[in-house]
N, C-alpha and C positions, 0 to 999 in steps of 0.2 A: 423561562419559567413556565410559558403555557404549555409549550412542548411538554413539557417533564410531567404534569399536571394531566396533561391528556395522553401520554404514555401510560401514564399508571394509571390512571383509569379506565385504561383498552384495557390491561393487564390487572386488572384487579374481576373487571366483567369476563375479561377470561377465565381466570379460577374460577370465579364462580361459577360461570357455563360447565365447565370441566368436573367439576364439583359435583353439580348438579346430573350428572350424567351419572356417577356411580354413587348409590344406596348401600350404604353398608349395615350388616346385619342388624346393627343397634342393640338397645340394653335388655338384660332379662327382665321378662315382665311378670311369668310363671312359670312352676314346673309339675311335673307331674314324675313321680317312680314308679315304675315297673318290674318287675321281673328281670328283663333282659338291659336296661339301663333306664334312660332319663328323657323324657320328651319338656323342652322348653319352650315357650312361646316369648319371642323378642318384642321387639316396639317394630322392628321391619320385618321378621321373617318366623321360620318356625326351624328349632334345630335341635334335631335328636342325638342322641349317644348312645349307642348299641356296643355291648362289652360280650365280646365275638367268644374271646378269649384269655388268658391272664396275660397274652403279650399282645392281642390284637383288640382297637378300639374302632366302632365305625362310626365316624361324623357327619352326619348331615342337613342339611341348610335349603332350605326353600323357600323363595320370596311369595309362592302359591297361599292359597289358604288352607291346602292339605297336601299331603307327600303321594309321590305317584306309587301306585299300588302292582305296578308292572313288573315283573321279574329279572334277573340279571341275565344278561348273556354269557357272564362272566363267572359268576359266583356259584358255584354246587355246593359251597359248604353248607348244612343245614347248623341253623342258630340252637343252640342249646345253652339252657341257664348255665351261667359262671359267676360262683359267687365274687363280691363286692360290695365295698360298706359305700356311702356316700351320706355325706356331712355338707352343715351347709356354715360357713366360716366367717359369717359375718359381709364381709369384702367380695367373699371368692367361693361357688360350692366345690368341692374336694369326691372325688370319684377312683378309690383305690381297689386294686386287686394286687396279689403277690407279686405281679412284678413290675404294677406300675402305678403311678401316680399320677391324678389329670388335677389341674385346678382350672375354674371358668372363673374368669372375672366376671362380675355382674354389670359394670357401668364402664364400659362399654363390653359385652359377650365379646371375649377373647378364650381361647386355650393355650394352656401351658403345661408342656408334659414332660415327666420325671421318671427317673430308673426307681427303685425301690431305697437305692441307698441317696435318695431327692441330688440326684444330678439331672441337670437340665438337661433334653432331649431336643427338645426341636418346641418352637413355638409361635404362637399367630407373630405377627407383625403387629407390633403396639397402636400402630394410628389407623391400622386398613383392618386387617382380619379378613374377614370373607365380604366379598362386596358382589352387588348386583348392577348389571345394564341392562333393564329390562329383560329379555331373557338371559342373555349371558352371564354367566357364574363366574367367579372370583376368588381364590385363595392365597392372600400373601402371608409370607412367612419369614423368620428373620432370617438375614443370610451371615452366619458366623464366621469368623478371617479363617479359620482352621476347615472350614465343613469340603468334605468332596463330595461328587454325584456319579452315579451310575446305573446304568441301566437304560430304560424306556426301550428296549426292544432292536429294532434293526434300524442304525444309527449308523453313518458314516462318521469319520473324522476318528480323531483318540478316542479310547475309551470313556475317561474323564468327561462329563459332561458340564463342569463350573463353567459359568459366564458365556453359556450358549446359550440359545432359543431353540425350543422345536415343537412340529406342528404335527398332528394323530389324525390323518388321511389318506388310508392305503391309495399309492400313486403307483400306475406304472411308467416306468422312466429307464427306459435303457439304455446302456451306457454312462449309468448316473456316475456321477465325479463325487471326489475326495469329502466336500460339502453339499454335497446333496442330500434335502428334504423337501416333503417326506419319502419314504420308499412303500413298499409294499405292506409292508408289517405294521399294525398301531399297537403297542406295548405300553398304556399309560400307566407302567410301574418303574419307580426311582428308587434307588437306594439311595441313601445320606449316612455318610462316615464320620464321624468330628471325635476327637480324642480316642482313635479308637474302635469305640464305639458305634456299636449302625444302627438303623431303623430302616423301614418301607414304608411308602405312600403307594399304594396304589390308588390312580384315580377314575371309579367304575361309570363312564360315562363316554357312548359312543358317539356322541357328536363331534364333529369336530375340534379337537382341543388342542390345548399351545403348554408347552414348559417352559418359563423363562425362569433358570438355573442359574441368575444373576447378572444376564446378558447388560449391559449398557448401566451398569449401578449395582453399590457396596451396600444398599441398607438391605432389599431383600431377595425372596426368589418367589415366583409364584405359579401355578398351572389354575388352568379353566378353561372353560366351553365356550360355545356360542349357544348353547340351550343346555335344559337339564337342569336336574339338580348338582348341587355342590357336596356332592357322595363321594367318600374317601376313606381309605381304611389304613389306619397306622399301625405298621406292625415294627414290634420290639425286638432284636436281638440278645444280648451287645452280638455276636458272632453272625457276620455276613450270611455264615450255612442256616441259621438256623430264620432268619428273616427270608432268605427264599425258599428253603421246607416252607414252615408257616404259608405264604402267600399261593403255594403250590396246593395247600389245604384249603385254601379259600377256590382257588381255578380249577383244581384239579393236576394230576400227573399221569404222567407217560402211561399209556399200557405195553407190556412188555412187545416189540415188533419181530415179527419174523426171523429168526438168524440170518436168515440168509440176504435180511436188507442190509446188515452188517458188512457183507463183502462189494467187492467194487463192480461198480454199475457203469454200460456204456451207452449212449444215449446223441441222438444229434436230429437236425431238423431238416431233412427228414431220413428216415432208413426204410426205403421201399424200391423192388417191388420183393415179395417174398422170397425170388433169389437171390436177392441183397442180403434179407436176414441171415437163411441159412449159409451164406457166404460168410458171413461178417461173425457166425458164431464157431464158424469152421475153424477159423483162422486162429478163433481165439485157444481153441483145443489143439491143432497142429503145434502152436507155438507153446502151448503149454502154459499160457498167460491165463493166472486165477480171472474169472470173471462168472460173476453171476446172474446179472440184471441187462436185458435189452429193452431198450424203450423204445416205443412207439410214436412218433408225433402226428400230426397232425393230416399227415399224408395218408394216413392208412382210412380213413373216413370216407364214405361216398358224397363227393362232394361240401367236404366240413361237418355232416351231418352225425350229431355225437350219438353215439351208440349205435353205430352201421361198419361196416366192412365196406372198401371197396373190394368188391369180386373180381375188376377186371388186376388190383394189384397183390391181391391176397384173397386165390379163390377159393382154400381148405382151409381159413382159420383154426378151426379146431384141430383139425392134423396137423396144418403146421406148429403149433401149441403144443399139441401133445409130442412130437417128435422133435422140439427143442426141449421141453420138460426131459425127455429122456437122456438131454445131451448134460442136464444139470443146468438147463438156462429157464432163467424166470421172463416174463414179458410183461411188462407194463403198459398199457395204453394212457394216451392223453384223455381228459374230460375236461372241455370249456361249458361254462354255462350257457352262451346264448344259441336256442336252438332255431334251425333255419326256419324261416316263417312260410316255411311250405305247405299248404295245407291239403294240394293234392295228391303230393306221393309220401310223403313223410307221416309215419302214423304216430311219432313221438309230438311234433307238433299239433294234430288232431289232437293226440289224448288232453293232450295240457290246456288247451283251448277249450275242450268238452269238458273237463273237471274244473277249470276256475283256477288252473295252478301258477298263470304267470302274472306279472307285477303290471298293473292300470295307469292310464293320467287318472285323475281325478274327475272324468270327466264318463266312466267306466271302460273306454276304450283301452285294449291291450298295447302297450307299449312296445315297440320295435326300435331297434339299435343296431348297427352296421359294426359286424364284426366278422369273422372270417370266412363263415356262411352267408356273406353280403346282409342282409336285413334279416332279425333274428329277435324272437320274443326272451324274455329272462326269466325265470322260476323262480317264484315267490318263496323261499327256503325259510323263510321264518313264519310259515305256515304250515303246521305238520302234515296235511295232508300231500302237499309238495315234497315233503323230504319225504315220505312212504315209496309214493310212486316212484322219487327220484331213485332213490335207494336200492328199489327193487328191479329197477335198468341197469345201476353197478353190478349189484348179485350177477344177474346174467353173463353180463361179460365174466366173471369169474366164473362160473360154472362152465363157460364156454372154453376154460382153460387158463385167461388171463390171472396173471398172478397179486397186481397192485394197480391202485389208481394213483393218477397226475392231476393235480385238480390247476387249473392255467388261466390266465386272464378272469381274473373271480375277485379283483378288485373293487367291482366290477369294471373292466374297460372296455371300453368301446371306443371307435375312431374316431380320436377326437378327446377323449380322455372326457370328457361332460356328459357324463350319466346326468338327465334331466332330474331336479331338486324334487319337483312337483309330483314325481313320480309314488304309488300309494305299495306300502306293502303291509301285512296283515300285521305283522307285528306280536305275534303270538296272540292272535285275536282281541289285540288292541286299538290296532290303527295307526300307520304312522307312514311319513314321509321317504324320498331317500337320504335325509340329510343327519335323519336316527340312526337308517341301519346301512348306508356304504360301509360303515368300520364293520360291522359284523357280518357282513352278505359272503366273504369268503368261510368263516369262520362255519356259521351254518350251513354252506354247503359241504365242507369239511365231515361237517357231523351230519349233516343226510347220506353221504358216502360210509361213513362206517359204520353209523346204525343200520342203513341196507348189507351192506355185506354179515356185519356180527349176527342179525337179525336173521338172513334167508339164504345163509353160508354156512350149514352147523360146524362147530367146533375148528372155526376157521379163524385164523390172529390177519386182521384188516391188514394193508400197509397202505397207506394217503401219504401223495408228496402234495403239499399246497404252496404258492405264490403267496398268495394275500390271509392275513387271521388277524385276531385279536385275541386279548388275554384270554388263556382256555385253549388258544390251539392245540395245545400238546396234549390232549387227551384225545386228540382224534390224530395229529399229521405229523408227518415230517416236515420240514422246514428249508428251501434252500433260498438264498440271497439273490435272486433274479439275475436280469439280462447284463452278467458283469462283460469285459471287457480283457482282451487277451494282454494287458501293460503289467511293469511292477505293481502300480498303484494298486491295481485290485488286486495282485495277490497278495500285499499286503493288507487291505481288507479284506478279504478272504480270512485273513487270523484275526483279526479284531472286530466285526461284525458278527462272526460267529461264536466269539468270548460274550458279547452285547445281550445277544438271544438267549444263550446261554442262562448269562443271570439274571434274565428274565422270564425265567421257566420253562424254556424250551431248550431240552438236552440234545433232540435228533437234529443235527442239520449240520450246513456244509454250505459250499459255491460250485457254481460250476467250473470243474477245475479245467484247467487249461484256458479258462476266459470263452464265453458266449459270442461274443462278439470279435471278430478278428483273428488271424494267424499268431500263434508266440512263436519266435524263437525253440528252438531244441532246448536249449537249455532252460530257460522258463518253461516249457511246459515239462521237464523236469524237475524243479523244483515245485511248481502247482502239487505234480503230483505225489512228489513226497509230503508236501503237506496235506494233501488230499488223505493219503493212508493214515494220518491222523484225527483227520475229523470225523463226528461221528457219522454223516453221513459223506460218500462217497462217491462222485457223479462225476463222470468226464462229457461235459456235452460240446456242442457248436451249430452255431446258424447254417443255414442253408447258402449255398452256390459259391465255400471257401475249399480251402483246401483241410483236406479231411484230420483228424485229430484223435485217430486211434494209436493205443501205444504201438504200432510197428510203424506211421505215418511219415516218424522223422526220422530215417533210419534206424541202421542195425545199432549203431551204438548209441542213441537216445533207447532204444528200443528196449536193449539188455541195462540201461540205468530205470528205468520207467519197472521194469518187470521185475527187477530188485524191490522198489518200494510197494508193489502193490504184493506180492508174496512176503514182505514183512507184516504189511495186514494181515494176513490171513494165519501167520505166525501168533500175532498179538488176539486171535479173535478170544480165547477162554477167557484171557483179560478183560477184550472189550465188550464181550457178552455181559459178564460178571458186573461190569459197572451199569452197563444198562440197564441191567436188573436192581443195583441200587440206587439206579434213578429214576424206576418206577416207583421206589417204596418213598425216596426224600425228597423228589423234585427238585435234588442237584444237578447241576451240569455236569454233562463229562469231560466234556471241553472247558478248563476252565480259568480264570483269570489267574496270574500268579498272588494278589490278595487274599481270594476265597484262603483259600490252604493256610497263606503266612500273614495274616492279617495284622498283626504287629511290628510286621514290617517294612519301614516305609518303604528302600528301595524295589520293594514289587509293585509300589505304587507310581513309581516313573514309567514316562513316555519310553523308553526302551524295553522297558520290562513289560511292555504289553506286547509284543516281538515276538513272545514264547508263553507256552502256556502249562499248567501240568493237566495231564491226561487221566482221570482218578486219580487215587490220592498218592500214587506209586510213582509214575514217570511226568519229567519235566521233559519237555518239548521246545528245540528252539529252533525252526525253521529257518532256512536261510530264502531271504525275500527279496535279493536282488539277483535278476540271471547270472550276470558278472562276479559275483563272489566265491569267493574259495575259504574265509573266515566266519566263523562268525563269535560276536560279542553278545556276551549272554552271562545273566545274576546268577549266582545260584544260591540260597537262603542255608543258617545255618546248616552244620552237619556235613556229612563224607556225603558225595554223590558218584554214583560210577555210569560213566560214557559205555554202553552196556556191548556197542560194535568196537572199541576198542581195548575195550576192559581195562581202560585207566581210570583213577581213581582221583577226584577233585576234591579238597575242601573249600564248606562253603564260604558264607555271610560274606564273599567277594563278587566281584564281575571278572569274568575268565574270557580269553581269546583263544577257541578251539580251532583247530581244522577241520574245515568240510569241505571236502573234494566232492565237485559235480554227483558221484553217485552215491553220497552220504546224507543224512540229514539229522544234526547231532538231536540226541534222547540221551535221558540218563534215569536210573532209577536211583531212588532217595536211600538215606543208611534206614535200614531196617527194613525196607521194599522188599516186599513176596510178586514177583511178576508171570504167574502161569502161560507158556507158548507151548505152542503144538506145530507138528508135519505142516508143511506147504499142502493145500489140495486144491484145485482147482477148482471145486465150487460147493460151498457148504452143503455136508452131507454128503459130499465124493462117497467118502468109507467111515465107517471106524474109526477113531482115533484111538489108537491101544496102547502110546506113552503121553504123558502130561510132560512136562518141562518147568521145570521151578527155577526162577532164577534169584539169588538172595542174596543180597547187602548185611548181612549182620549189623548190628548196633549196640552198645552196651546195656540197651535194653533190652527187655521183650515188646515182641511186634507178632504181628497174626495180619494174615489175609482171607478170604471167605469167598471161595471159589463158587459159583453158581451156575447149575448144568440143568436140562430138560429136552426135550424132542426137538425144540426149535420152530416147530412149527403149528401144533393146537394151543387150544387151552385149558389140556387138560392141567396146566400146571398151577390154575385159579382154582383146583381140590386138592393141592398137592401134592402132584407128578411131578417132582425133582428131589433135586438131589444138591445139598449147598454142603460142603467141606470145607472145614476150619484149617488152616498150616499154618503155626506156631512157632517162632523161634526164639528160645531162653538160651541166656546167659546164666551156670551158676559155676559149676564147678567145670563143666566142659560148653559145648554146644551141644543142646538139645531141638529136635525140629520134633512137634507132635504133628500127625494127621486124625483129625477126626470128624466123624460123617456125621455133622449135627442132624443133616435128616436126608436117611437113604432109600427114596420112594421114584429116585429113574435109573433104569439100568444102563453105564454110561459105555461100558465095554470095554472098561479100561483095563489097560495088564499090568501098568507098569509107571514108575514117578523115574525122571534121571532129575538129581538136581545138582545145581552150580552151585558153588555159594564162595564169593566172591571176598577177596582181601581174609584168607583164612590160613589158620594155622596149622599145622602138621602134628597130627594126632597121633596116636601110637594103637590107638584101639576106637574099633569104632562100631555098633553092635545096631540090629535092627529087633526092637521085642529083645526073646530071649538068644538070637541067633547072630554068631559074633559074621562081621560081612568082612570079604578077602578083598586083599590091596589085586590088583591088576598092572597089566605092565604099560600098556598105553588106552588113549581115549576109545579110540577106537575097538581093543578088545572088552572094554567096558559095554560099549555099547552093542556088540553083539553076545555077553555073555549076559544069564538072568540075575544075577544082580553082583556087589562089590561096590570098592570103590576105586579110585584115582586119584592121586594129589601130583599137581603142576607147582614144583617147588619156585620155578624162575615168575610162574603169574601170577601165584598165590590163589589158586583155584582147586577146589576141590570138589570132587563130580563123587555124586554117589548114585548108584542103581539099586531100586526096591520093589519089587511085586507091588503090586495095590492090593493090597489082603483086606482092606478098610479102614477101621482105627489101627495106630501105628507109632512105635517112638524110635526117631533115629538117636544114639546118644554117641557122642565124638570124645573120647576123655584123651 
């Protein structure tokens, strides 16, 4: 009995110690209205509501005596009134705009948020809410049996996030496995699904912070910091697109990037000495293999020192530049941040040291970090005058010829991975430690890099590949998944880490294909690379002192499977430009989950069905992710789909067993898909393109797609120098295809449309305008005659040829 007696009173002084460790917000005590929402004052804390938007609400909570007055890293959106009534309900004040509803309990300050037509959305956790640990922040929420998660960024494992944990610390980690966190990327934005239904949390806070997604327990889920406030912004759907639009309006979205970062890029560590390059770009033209991008690592540097040549391995930069530019090859160089801590031959160190520009102890001494230049100071980037100067050392190298920056170890890492805590950066002339800005030190260098080049480059479109960011990267970088590993494993993250980023606002990115680390197999690094030609970024790279991992490296016949898949890119680029361009305007992904698209779907929402992806809103994508396979098992969501290399035709709302032979990799476009390809050219902007290629699914209904063209490479297309065309396909009394130039301000040098259009029937008249178009006897005199058409009675295909005259109606009766 004493036992028991003195159990429970260990256990009772526990809770309470326990207890007493987390502060929770407490009751409303006052409030105050605004304009832009509601300021309350608690019994513990102070907690505002800022109504962003009619879907987007922002909450925030601080145990301080005032709210910090410091800016977002994350946020561009500027606040503009939105109207909202708010009532105060006796129990609960009530805070409504058109399409949503909040109620705050008063005893104890909870939130509860509703759609318009009062469905419950998401809400606090009835006994916690928001809780404090001294400094550490606190959000729980209730965890519903139906809710799923996704998101937060660059995430191994499933897509799914339920009943995880994860922590927002860009890490470098190479070689990271299946469960590895964190990685490179901090992305503290989630999506929540539950009937349906979605919502966003983004949570704007770079300190160190944790998602528990219901890890270890059914009552809730929660995310928080170890400092900071408990700032968060809920944004409403119901439609997953329109929750990460939305969130892409708060961080910002893509600018439109180069064309030619579109086509595939060869890259390894290292490719020197400059007979190397022009070797290695030789080959790529001998062979006739599309390639546009060479990259540079780290080798090319005098002695690691960024922004130098070595002379003894590359002693004409600029000619050498200029006389791959002429070959159609773009060159990339690396940029790491830490620069050598040389102070007698190094005048990039001088400068930084004479201006004030690198990161202190606290003690005012500059800090030095051992990284690939042995001891090496870091650039304060969250102090402008740092990004100027930095920015204006990029320009150079691009002026110097260089086409694109690498931004690399910008986690920041150092050997040893402990960036010292104590460390001071300006903080946008606020002050602050490293333990504020580790998550944003890549992200700002990011944007010193392309504020220098947009700034001291006229009329020049940046291209940034960055390692490490936080929300908001995608307005300055590209994106790829770090040091992966040459196994299955990673190439199957390879597709589900780049779905991850994806729905977390970053549309450009990719892996390195063929695996970083290690030798594949012939056949996996043919399959990498078929998946590769799908993602939106394209990179075949590898480590130093392996064996090499260019498409001709594993023979002639990997060689001729490899050079198949990357000439289907270049096939698909009208396509894949066109979506890029709609995912500057919506901050969609290209690459995209099979949910976004079928969201009422559940089976897009299984573990298998994260396997395939659709690529815009037209092609489904199902990679085959094991070297060994010759099938593969793949959903396909209502409607006809057609396997567009076999030109058979699938119905969906089943799971299908296709064949894929080693140098296939099954795609299909949707019933009603408009997919524009063009000629093979070996590197964006070879020539002219002077036919377009339509390929088309009819559907019982009408469907349209919205081709979008421009130079590729200014920006003069930010005054409107392009050119977007509409292609229409009705069903009424025959088949009708319209073309029309919603707006005709680039001149594209087109001559001519051939289009397919798939599962079709045999017309008897088929007229372009007022000008009736003649049958032909095979494909081929079609395609060398100016226009007609063709019909394949055994395939059901019918190919038509038309001048590009501008607006146009082809009508099939």
């Amino acid at each position: 009995m004493k036992k028991s007696i003195i159990l429970l009173s260990i256990l009772f002084a526990f809770q309470t110690i326990s207890k007493a460790q987390f502060e929770f917000a407490g009751k409303i005590v006052s409030y105050n209205k605004t304009d832009q929402g509601i300021n309350f004052r608690l019994s513990n804390s102070l907690f505002n509501i800022y109504v962003v938007a009619d879907n987007i609400v922002r909450f925030r909570y601080t145990n301080h005596k005032s709210f910090s007055t410091e800016p977002s890293y994350a946020v561009i959106y500027k606040q503009h009134r939105v109207p909202f009534n708010f009532e105060d309900k006796s129990n609960y004040f009530q805070v409504t705009t058109s399409e949503l509803t909040i109620k705050i309990s008063k005893v104890p300050c909870r939130v509860s948020i509703y759609d318009k037509y009062m469905n419950l959305i998401n809400e606090d956790e009835k006994s916690f809410g928001v809780a404090f640990d001294k400094d550490e922040v606190r959000c729980f929420k209730t965890l519903f049996n139906n809710e799923k998660f996704y998101g937060l960024g660059e995430k191994t494992g499933d897509l799914s996030r339920r009943g995880n944990q994860y922590t927002m610390w860009n890490s470098d980690i190479p070689g990271y496995s299946w469960t590895q966190d964190p990685l490179y990327q901090s992305i503290p934005f989630f999506i929540g699904i539950r009937n349906n239904r979605s919502y966003g949390i983004f949570f704007d806070n770079t300190y160190k912070s944790y998602f528990n997604m219901g890890a270890s327990n059914n009552r809730f889920y929660w995310f928080g910091a170890d400092k900071g406030e408990m700032n968060y912004y809920f944004i409403y759907g119901p439609e997953i697109k329109k929750v990460i639009s939305s969130y892409t309006d708060l961080t910002g979205k893509m600018e439109l990037p180069p064309k030619w970062a579109l086509g595939y890029q060869q890259s390894k560590w290292s490719y020197y000495p400059e007979s190397t390059v022009r070797s290695l770009a030789n080959t790529f033209r001998n062979k006739q293999i599309p390639c546009d991008v060479i990259y540079l690592d780290i080798d090319y540097m005098n002695g690691y020192r960024v922004f130098t040549w070595n002379k003894e391995r590359f002693p004409e930069p600029e000619k050498m530049l200029s006389d791959l530019k002429m070959q159609g090859f773009k060159v990339v160089t690396i940029i790491d941040p830490g620069v050598k801590a040389d102070t007698d031959n190094y005048s990039i160190a001088k400068e930084g040291l004479k201006q004030n520009l690198f990161v202190k102890y606290p003690d005012g001494e500059f800090y030095q970090g051992e990284v690939w230049p042995s001891w090496a100071y870091f650039p304060d980037f969250t102090k402008k005058a740092t990004r100027d100067w930095w920015g204006r050392h990029d320009a150079e190298l691009i002026k110097q010829g260089v086409s694109g920056l690498w931004n690399d170890m910008n986690e920041p890492s150092v050997w040893g991975q402990a960036f010292p805590d104590i460390v001071q950066f300006d903080d946008q002339g606020f002050g602050a430690n490293h333990k504020k800005i580790h998550n944003v030190y890549g992200l700002e260098m990011a944007r010193a890099t392309f504020d220098g080049i947009k700034n001291n480059v006229p009329n020049t479109r940046p291209f940034i590949l960055t390692r490490a960011g936080y929300a908001g990267i995608q307005r300055y970088a590209a994106v790829w998944t770090g040091d992966n590993v040459a196994n299955d494993v990673h190439l199957k993250m390879a597709c589900t880490i780049t779905q991850s980023l994806g729905l977390s606002g970053i549309p450009f990115v990719g892996s390195d294909v063929g695996g970083f680390i290690g030798v594949p197999s012939g056949n996996l690094y043919t399959r990498w690379m078929e998946l590769g030609a799908f993602t939106p970024f394209f990179r075949g790279h590898s480590e130093i002192n392996i064996k090499d991992k260019e498409p001709w490296a594993f023979g002639a016949e990997v060689e001729g499977w490899v050079k198949k898949a990357i000439e289907l890119r270049y096939r698909l680029l009208p396509y894949l430009y066109s979506e890029f361009y709609k995912a500057s305007i919506t901050g969609l992904p290209i690459m995209r989950p099979m949910f976004l698209d079928f969201q009422d779907d559940g089976q897009c929402y299984t573990t298998n069905a994260e396997f395939q992806f659709m690529l815009g809103n037209e092609i489904l994508v199902a990679p085959v992710l094991n070297e060994n396979d010759v099938y593969k098992k793949l959903y396909l969501p209502e409607g006809k789909w057609l396997e567009l290399q076999t030109n058979q035709i699938y119905n969906g709302k089943q799971w299908v067993v296709v064949e894929a032979p080693i140098d296939r990799i099954p795609f299909f476009i949707k019933e009603g898909g408009i997919v524009p390809m063009q000629e093979v050219q070996n590197y964006v902007g070879e020539k002219k393109i002077k036919e377009l290629k339509l390929n088309i699914l009819p559907s019982g209904k009408s469907s349209s797609y919205e081709l979008y063209e421009d130079d590729g490479k200014t920006l003069n297309y930010q005054n409107g120098d392009f050119t977007l065309t509409k292609f229409e396909v009705t069903h009424d009394k025959g088949l009708d295809i319209s073309i029309t130039k919603e707006k005709d301000n680039y001149n594209t040098g087109r001559k001519d449309y051939l289009i397919n259009i798939f599962d079709a029937d045999q017309f008897s008249k088929i007229s372009s305008g007022s000008s009736l178009l003649l049958p032909v006897s095979s494909l081929n005199n079609l395609e060398n005659s100016g226009s007609g058409y063709f019909y394949d009675a055994g395939k059901k295909i019918l190919t038509i040829k038309v001048d590009d005259t501008g607006n146009l109606k082809i009508m099939c009766r």
